[in-house]
VOBA-1610 file (N, C-alpha, C; in pm, whole numbers, padded with zeros to 5 digits, always signed):
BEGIN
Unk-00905-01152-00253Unk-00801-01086-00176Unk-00841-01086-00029Unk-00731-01099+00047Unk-00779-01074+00198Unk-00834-00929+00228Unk-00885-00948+00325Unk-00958-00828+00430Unk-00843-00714+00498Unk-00880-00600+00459Unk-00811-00530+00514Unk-00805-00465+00661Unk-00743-00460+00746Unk-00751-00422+00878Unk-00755-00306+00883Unk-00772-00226+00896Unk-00802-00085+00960Unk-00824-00009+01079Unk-00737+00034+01148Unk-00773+00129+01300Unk-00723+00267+01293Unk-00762+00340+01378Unk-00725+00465+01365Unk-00584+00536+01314Unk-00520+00412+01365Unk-00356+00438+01387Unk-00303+00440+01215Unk-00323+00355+01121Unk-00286+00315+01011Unk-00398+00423+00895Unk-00452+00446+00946Unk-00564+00565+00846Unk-00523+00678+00851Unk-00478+00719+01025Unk-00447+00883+01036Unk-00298+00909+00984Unk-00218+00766+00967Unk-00110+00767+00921Unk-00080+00770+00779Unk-00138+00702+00706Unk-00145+00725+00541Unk-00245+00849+00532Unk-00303+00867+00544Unk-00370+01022+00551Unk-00292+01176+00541Unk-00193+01128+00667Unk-00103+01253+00708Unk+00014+01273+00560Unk-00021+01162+00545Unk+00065+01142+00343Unk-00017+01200+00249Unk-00163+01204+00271Unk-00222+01229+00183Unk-00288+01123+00078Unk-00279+01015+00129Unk-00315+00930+00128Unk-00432+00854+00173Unk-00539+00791+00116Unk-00688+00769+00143Unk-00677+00605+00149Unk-00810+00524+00212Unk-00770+00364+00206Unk-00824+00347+00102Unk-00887+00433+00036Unk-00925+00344-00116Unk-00817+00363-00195Unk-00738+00425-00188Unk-00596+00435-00294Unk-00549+00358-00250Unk-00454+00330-00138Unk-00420+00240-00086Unk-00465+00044-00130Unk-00618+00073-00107Unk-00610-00074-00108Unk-00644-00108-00276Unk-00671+00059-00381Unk-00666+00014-00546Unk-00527-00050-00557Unk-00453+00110-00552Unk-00286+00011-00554Unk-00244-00138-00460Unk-00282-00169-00406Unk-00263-00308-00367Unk-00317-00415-00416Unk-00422-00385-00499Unk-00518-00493-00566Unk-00415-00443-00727Unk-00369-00338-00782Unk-00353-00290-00934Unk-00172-00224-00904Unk-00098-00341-00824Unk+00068-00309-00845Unk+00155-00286-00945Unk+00224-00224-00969Unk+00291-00219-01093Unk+00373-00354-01143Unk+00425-00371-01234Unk+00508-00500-01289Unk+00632-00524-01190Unk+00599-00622-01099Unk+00737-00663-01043Unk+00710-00648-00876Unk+00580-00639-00793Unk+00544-00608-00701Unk+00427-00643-00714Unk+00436-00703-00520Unk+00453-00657-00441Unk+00621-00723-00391Unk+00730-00669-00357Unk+00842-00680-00257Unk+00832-00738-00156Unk+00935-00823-00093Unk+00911-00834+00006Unk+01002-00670+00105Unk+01001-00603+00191Unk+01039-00541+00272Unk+01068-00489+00401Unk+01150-00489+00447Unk+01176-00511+00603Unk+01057-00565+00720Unk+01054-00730+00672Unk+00953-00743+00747Unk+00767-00769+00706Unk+00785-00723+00610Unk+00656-00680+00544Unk+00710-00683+00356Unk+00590-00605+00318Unk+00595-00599+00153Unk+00550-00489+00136Unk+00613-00451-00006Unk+00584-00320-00046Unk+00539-00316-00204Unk+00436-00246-00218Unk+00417-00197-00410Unk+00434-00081-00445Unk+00429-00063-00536Unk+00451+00089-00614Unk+00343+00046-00683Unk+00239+00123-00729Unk+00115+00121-00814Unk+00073+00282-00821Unk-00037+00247-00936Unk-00105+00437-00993Unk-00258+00384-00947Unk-00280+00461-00901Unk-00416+00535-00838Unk-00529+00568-00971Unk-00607+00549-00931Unk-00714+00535-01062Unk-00724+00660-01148Unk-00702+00740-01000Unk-00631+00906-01079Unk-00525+00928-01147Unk-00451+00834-01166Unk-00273+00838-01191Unk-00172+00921-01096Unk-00253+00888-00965Unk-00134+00917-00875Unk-00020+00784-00827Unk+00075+00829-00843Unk+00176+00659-00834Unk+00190+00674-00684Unk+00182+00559-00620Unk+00185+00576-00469Unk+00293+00447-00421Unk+00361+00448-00331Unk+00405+00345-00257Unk+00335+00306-00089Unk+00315+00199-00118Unk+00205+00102+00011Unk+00285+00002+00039Unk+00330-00013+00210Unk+00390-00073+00271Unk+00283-00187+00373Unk+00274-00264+00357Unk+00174-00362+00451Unk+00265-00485+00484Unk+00159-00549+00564Unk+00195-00677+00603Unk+00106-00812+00614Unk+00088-00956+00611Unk-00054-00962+00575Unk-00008-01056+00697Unk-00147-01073+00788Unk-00177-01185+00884Unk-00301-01258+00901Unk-00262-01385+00974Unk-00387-01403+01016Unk-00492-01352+01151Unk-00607-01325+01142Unk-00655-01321+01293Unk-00782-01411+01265Unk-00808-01489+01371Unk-00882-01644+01368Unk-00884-01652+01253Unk-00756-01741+01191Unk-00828-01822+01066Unk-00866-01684+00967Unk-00824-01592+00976Unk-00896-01464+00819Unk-00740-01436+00789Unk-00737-01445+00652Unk-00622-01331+00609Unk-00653-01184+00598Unk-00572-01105+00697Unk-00599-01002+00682Unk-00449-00930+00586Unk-00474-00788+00529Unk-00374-00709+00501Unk-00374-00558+00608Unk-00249-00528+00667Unk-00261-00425+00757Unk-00139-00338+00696Unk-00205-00241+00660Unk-00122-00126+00590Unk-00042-00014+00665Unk+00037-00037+00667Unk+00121+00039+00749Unk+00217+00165+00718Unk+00231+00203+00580Unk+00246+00318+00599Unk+00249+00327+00404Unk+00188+00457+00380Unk+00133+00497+00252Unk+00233+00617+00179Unk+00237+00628+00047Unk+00342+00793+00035Unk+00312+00784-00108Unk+00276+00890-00172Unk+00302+00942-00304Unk+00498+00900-00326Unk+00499+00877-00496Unk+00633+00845-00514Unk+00681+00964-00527Unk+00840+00993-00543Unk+00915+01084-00520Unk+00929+01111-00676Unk+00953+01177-00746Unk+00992+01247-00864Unk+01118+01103-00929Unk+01216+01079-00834Unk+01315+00992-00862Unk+01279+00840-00907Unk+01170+00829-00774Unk+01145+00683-00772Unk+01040+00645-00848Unk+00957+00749-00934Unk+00906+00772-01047Unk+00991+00754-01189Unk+01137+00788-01188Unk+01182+00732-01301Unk+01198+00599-01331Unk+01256+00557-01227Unk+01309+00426-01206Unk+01182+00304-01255Unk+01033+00370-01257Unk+00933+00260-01269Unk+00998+00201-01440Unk+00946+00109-01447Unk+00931+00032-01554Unk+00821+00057-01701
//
């Protein structure tokens, strides 16, 4: 898997969700059936957390010299709703 990017900006932001980068980058490596999406621009998964927290992770993946990176851009526990809807 590519390298994940990380700066202050994208940590204090999934954070303020409640959200950690190791959840983040489990659910991105362990997506649910049918994801990752593509989404405005970017991609999105729905995945469970090693804890069985179901989370939605919004990223985007680039290169910088020649590396694939993944830069996560915004993190959220699922909603009660968008919890039914899983598969």
């Amino acid at each position: 898997m590519a390298r994940f990017l990380w700066i202050p900006w994208n940590v204090e932001h999934i954070t303020g969700h409640g959200v950690t980068r190791e959840e983040a980058e489990w659910v991105l490596a362990h997506p649910a059936p049918g994801y990752p999406r593509k989404h405005r621009g970017g991609y999105v998964v729905w995945g469970q957390t090693r804890s069985g927290r179901w989370l939605q992770v919004a990223f985007a993946r680039e290169r910088v010299g020649g590396e694939a990176r993944v830069f996560v851009f915004h993190a959220r526990p699922l909603t009660p709703n968008e919890k039914r809807r899983l598969p």
